[in-house]
Backbone atoms as SQL, in Angstrom:
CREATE TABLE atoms (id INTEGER PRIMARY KEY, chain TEXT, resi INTEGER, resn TEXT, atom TEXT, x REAL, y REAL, z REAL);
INSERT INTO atoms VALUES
  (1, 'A', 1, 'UNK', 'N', 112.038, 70.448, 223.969),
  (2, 'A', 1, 'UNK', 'CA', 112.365, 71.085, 225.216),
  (3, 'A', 1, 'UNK', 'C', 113.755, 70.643, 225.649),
  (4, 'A', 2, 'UNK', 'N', 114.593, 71.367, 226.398),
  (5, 'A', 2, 'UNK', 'CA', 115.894, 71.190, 226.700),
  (6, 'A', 2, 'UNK', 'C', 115.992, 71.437, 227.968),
  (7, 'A', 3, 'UNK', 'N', 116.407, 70.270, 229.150),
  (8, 'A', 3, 'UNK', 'CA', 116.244, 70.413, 230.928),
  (9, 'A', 3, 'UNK', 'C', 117.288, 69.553, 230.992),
  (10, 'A', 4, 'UNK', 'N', 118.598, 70.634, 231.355),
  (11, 'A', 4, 'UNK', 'CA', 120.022, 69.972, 232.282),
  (12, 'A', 4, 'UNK', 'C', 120.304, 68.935, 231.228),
  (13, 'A', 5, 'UNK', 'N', 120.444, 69.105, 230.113),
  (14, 'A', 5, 'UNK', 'CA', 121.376, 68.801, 228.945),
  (15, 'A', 5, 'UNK', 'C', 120.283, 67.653, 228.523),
  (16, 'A', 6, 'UNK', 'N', 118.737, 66.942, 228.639),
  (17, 'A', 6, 'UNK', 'CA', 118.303, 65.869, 228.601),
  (18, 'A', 6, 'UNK', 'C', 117.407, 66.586, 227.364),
  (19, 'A', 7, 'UNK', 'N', 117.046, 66.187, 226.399),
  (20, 'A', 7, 'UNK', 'CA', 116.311, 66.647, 224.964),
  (21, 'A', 7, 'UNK', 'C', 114.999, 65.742, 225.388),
  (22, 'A', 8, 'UNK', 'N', 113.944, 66.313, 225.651),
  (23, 'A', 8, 'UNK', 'CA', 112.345, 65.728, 225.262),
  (24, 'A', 8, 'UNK', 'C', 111.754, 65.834, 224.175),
  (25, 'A', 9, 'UNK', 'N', 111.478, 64.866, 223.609),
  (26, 'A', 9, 'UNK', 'CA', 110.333, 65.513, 222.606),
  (27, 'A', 9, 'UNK', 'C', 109.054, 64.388, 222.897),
  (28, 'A', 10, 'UNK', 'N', 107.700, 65.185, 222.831),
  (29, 'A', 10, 'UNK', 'CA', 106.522, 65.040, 222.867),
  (30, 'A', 10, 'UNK', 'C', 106.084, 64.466, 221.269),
  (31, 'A', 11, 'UNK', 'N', 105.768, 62.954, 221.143),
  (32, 'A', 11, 'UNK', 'CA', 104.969, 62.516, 219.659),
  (33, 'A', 11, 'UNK', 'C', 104.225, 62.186, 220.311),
  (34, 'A', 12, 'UNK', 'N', 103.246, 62.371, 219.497),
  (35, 'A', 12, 'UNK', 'CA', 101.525, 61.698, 219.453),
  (36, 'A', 12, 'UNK', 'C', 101.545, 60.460, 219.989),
  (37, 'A', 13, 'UNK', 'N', 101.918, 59.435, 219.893),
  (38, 'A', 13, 'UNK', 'CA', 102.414, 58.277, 219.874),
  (39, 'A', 13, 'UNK', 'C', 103.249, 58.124, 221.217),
  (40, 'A', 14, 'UNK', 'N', 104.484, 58.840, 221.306),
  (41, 'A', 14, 'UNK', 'CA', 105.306, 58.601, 222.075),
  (42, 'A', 14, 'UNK', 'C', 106.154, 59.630, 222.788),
  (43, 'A', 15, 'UNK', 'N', 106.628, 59.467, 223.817),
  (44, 'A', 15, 'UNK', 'CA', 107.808, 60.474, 224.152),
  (45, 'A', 15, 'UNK', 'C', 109.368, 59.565, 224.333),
  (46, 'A', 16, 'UNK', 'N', 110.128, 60.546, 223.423),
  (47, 'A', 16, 'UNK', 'CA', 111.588, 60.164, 223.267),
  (48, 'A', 16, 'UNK', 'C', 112.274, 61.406, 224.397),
  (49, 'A', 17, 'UNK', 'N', 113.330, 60.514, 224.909),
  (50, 'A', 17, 'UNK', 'CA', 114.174, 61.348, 225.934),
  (51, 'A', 17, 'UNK', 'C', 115.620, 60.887, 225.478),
  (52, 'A', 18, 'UNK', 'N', 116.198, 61.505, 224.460),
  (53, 'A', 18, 'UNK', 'CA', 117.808, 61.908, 224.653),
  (54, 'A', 18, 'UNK', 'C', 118.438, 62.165, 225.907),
  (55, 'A', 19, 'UNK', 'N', 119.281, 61.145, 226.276),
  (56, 'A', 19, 'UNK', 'CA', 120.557, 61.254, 227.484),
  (57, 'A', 19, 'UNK', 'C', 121.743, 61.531, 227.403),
  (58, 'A', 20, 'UNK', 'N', 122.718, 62.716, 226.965),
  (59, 'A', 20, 'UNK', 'CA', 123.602, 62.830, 226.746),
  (60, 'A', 20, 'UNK', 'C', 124.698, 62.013, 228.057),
  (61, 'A', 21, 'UNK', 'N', 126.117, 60.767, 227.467),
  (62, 'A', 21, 'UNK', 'CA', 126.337, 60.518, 228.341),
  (63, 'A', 21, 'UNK', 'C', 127.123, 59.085, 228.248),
  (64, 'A', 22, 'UNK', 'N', 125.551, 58.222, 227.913),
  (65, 'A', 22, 'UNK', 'CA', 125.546, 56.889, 227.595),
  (66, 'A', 22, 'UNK', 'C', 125.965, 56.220, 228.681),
  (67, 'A', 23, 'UNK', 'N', 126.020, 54.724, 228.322),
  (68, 'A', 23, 'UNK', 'CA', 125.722, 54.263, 229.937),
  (69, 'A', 23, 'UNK', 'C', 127.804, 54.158, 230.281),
  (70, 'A', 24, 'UNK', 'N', 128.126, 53.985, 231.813),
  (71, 'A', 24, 'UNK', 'CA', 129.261, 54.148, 231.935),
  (72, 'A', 24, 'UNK', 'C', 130.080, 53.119, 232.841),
  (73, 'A', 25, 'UNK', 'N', 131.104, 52.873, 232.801),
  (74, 'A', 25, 'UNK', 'CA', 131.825, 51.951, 233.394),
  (75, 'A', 25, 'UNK', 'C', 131.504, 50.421, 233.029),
  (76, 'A', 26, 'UNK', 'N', 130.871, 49.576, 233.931),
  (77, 'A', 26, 'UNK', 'CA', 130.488, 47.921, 234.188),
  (78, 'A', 26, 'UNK', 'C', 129.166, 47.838, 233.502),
  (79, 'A', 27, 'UNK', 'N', 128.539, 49.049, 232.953),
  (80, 'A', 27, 'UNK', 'CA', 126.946, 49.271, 232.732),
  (81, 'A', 27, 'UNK', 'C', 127.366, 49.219, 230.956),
  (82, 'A', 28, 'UNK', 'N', 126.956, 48.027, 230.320),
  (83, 'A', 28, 'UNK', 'CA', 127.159, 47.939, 228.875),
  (84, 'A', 28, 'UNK', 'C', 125.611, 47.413, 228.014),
  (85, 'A', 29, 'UNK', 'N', 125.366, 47.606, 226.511),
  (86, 'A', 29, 'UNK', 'CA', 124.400, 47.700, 226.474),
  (87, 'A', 29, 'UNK', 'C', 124.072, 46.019, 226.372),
  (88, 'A', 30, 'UNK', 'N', 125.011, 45.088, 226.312),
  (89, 'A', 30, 'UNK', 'CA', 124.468, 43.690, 226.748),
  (90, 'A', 30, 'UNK', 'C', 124.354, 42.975, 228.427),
  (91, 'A', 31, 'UNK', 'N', 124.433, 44.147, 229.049),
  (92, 'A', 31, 'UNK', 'CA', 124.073, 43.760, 230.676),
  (93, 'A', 31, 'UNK', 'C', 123.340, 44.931, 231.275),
  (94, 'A', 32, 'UNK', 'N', 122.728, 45.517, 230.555),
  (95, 'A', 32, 'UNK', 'CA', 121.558, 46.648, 230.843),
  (96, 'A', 32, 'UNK', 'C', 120.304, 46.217, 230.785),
  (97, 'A', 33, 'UNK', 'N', 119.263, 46.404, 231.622),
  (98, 'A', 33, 'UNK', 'CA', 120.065, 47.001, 232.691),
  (99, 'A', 33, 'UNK', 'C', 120.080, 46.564, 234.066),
  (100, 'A', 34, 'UNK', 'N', 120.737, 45.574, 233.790),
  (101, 'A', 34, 'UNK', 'CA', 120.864, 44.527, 235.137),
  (102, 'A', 34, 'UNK', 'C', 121.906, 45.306, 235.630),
  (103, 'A', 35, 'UNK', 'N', 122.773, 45.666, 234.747),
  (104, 'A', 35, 'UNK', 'CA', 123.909, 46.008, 235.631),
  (105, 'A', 35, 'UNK', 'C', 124.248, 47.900, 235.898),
  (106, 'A', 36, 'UNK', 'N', 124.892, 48.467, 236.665),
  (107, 'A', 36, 'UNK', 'CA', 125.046, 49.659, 236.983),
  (108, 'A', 36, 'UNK', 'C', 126.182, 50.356, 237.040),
  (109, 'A', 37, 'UNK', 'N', 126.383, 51.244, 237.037),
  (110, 'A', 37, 'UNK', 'CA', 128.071, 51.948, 237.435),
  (111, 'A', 37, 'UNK', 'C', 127.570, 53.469, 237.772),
  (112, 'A', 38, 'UNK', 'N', 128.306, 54.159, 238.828),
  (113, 'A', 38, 'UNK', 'CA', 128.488, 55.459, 238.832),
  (114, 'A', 38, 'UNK', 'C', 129.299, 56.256, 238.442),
  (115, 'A', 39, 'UNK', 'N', 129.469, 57.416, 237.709),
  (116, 'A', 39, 'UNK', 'CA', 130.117, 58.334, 237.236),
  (117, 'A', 39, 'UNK', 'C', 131.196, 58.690, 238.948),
  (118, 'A', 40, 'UNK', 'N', 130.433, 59.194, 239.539),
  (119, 'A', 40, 'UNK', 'CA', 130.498, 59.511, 240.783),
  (120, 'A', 40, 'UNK', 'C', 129.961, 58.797, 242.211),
  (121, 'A', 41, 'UNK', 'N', 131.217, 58.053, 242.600),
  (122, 'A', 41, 'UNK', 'CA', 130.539, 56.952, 243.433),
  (123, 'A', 41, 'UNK', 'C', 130.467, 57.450, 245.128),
  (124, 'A', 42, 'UNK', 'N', 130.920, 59.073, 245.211),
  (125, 'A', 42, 'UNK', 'CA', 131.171, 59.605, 246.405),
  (126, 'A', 42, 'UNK', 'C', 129.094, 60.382, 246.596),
  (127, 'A', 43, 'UNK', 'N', 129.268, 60.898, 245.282),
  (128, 'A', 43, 'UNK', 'CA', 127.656, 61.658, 245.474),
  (129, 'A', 43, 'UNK', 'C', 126.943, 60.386, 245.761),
  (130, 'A', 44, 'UNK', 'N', 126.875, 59.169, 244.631),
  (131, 'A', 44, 'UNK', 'CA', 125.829, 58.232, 244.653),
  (132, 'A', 44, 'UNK', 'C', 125.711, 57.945, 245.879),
  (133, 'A', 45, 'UNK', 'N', 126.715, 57.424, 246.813),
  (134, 'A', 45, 'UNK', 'CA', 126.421, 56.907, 248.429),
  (135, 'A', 45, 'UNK', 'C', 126.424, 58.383, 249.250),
  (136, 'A', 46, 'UNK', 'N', 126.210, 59.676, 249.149),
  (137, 'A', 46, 'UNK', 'CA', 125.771, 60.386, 249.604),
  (138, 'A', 46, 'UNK', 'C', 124.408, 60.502, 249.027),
  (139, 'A', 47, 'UNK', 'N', 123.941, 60.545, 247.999),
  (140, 'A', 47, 'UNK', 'CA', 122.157, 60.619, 248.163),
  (141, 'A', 47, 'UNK', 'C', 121.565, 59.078, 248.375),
  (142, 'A', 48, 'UNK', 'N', 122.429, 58.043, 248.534),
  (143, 'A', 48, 'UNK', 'CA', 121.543, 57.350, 249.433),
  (144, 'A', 48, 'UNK', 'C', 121.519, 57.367, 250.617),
  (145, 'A', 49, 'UNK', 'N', 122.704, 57.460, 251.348),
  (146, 'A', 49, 'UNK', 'CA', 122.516, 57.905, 252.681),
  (147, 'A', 49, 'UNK', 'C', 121.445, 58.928, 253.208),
  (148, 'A', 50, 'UNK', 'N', 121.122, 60.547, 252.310),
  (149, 'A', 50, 'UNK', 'CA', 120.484, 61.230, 252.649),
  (150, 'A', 50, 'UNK', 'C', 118.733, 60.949, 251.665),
  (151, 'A', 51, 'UNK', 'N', 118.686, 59.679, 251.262),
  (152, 'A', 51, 'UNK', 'CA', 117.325, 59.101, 251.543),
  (153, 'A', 51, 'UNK', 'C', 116.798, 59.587, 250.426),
  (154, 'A', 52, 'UNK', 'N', 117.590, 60.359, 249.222),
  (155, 'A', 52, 'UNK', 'CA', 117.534, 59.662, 248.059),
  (156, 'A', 52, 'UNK', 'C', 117.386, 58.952, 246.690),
  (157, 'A', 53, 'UNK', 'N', 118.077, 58.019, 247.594),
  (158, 'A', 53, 'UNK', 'CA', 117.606, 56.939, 246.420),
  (159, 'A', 53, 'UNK', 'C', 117.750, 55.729, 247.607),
  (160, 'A', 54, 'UNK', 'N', 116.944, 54.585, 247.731),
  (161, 'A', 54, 'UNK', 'CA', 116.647, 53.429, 248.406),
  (162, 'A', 54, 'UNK', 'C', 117.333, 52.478, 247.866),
  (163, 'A', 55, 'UNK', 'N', 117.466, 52.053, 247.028),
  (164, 'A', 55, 'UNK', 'CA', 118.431, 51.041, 246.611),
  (165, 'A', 55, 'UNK', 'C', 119.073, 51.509, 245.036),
  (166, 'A', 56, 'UNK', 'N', 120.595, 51.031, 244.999),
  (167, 'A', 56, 'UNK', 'CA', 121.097, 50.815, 243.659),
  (168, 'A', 56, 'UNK', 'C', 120.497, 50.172, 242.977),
  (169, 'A', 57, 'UNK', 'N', 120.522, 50.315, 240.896),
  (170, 'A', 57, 'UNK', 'CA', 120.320, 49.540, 240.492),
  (171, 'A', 57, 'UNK', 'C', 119.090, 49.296, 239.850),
  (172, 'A', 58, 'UNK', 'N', 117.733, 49.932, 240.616),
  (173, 'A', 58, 'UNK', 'CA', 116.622, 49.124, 240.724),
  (174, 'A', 58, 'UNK', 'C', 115.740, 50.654, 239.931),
  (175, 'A', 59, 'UNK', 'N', 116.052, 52.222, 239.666),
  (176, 'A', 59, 'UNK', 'CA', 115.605, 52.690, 239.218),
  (177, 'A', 59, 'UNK', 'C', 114.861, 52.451, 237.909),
  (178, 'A', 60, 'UNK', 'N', 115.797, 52.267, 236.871),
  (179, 'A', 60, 'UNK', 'CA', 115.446, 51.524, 235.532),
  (180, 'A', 60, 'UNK', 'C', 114.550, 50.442, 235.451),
  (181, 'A', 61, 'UNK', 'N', 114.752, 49.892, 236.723),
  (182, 'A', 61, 'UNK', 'CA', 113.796, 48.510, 236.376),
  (183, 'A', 61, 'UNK', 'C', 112.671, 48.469, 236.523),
  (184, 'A', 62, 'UNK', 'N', 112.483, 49.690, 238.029),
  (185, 'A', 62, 'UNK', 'CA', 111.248, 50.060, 238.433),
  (186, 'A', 62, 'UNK', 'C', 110.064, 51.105, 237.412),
  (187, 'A', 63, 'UNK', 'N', 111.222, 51.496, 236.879),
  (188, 'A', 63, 'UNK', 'CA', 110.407, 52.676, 236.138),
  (189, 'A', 63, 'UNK', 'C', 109.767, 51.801, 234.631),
  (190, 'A', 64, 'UNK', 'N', 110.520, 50.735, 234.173),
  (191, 'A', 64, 'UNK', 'CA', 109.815, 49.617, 233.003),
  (192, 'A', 64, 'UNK', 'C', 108.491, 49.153, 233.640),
  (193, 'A', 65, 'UNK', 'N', 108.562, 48.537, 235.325),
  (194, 'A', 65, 'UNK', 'CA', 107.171, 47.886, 235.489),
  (195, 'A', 65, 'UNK', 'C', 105.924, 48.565, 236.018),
  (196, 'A', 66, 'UNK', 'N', 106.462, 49.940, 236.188),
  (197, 'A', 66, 'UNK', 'CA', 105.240, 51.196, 235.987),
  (198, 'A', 66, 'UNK', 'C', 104.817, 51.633, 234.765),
  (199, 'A', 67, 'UNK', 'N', 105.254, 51.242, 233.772),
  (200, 'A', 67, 'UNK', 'CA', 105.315, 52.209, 232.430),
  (201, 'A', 67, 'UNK', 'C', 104.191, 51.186, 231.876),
  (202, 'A', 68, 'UNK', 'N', 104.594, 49.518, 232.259),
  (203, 'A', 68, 'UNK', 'CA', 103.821, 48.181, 231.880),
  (204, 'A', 68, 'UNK', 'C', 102.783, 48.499, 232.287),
  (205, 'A', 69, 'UNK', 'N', 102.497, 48.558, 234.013),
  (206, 'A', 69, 'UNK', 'CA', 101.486, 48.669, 234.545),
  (207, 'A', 69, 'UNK', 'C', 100.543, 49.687, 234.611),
  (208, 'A', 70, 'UNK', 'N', 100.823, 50.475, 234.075),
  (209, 'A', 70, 'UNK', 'CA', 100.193, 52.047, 233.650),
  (210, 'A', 70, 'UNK', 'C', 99.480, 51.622, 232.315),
  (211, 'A', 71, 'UNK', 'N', 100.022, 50.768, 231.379),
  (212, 'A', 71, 'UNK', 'CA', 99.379, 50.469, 230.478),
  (213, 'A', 71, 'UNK', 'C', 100.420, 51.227, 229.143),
  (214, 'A', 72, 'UNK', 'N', 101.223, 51.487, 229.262),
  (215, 'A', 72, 'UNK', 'CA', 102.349, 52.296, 228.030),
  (216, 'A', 72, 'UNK', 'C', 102.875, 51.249, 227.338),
  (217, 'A', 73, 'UNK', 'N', 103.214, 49.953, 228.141),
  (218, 'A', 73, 'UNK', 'CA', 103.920, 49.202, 227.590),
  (219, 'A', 73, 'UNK', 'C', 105.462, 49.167, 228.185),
  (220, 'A', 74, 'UNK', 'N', 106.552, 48.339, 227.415),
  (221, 'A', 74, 'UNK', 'CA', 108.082, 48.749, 227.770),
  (222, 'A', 74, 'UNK', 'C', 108.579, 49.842, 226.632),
  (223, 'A', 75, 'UNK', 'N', 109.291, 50.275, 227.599),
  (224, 'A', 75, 'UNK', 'CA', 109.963, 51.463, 226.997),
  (225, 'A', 75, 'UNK', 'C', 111.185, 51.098, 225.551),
  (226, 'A', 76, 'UNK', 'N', 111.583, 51.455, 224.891),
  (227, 'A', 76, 'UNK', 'CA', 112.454, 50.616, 223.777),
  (228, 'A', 76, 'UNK', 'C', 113.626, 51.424, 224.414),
  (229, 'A', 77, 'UNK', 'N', 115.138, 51.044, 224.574),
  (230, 'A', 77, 'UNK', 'CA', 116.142, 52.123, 224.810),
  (231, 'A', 77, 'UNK', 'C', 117.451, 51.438, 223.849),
  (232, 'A', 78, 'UNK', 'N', 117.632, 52.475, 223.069),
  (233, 'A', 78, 'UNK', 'CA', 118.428, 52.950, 222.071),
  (234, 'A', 78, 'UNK', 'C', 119.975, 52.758, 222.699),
  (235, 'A', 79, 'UNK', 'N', 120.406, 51.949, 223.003),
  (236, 'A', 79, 'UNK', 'CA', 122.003, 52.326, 223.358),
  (237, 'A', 79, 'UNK', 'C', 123.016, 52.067, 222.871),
  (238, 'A', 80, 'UNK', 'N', 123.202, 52.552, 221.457),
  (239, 'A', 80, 'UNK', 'CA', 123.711, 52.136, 220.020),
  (240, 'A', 80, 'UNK', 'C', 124.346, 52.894, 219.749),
  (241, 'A', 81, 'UNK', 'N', 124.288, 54.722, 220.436),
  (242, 'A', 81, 'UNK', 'CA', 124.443, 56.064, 220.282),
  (243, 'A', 81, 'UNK', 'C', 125.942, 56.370, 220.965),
  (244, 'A', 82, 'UNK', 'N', 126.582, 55.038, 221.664),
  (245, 'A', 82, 'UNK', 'CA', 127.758, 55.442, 222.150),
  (246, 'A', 82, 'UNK', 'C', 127.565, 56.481, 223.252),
  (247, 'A', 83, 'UNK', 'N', 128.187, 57.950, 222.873),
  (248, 'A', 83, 'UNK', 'CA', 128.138, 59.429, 223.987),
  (249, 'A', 83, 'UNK', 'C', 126.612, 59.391, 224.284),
  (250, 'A', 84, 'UNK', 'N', 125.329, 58.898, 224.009),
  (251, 'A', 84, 'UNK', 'CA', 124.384, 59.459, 224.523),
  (252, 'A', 84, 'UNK', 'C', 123.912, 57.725, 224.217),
  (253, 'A', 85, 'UNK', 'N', 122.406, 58.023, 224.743),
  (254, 'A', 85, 'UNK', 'CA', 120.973, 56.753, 224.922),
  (255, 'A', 85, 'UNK', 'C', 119.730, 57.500, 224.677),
  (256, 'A', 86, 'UNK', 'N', 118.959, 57.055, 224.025),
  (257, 'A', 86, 'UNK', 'CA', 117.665, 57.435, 223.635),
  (258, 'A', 86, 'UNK', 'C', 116.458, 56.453, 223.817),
  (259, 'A', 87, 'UNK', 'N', 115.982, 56.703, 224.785),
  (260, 'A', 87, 'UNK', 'CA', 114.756, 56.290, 225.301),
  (261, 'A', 87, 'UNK', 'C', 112.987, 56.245, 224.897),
  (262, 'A', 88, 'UNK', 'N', 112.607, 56.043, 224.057),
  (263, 'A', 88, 'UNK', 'CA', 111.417, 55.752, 223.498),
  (264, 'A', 88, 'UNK', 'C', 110.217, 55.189, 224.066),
  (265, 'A', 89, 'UNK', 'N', 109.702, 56.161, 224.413),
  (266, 'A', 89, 'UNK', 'CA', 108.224, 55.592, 225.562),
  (267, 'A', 89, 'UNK', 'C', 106.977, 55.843, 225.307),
  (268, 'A', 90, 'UNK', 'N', 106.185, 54.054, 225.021),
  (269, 'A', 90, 'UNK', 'CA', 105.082, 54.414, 224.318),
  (270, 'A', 90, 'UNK', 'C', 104.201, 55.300, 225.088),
  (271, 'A', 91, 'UNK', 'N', 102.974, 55.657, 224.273),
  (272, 'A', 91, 'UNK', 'CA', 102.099, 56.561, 225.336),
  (273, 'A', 91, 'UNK', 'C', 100.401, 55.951, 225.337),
  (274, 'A', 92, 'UNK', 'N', 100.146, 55.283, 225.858),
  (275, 'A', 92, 'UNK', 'CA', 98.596, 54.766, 226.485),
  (276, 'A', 92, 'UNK', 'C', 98.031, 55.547, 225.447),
  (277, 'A', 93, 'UNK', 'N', 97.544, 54.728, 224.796),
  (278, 'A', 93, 'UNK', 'CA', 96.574, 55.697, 223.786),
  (279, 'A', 93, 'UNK', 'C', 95.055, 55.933, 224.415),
  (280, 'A', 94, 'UNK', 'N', 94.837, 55.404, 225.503),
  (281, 'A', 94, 'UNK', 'CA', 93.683, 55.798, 226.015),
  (282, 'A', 94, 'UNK', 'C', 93.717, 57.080, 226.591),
  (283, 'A', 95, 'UNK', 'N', 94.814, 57.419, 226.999),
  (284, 'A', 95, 'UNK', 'CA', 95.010, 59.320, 227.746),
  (285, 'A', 95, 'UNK', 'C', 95.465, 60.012, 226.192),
  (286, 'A', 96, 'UNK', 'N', 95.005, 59.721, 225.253),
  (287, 'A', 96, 'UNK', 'CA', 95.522, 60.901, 224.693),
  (288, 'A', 96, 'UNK', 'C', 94.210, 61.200, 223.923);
């Protein structure tokens, strides 16, 4: 499937999400993902102001200790790809 340039694919096993992009600025793959940068730092503090996003930073991290706590496990992320990142997310073998 193909949504706003992001590639899904559905495995038995897992779902992989292609990010065309890769990570940018201060955001490298030995301080990921502690660390962050915006492409666009005028939108980013406009959708937090308009509520959003609640804090910098904390998306990625939040979305690993749901994925744990859901029972998926951590996600593996690929950021080796330079222009893009590929994201690998196990899938609870009990829902499938």
């Amino acid at each position: 499937m193909i949504e706003e340039d992001k590639v899904k694919e559905l495995i038995s096993n897992r779902i992989e999400i292609i990010n065309p992009g890769g990570l940018y600025g201060e955001a490298t793959p030995q301080n990921f993902p502690d660390a962050s940068d915006y492409r666009n730092v005028v939108l980013a503090e406009a959708m937090k102001v308009l509520g959003y996003v609640n804090r910098f930073n904390y998306g990625v991290k939040r979305a690993i200790a749901e994925l744990v706590q859901n029972g998926n496990g951590e996600p593996n992320f690929d950021l080796s790809l330079i222009t893009k990142f590929k994201v690998t997310i196990p899938i609870n073998q009990q829902w499938v």
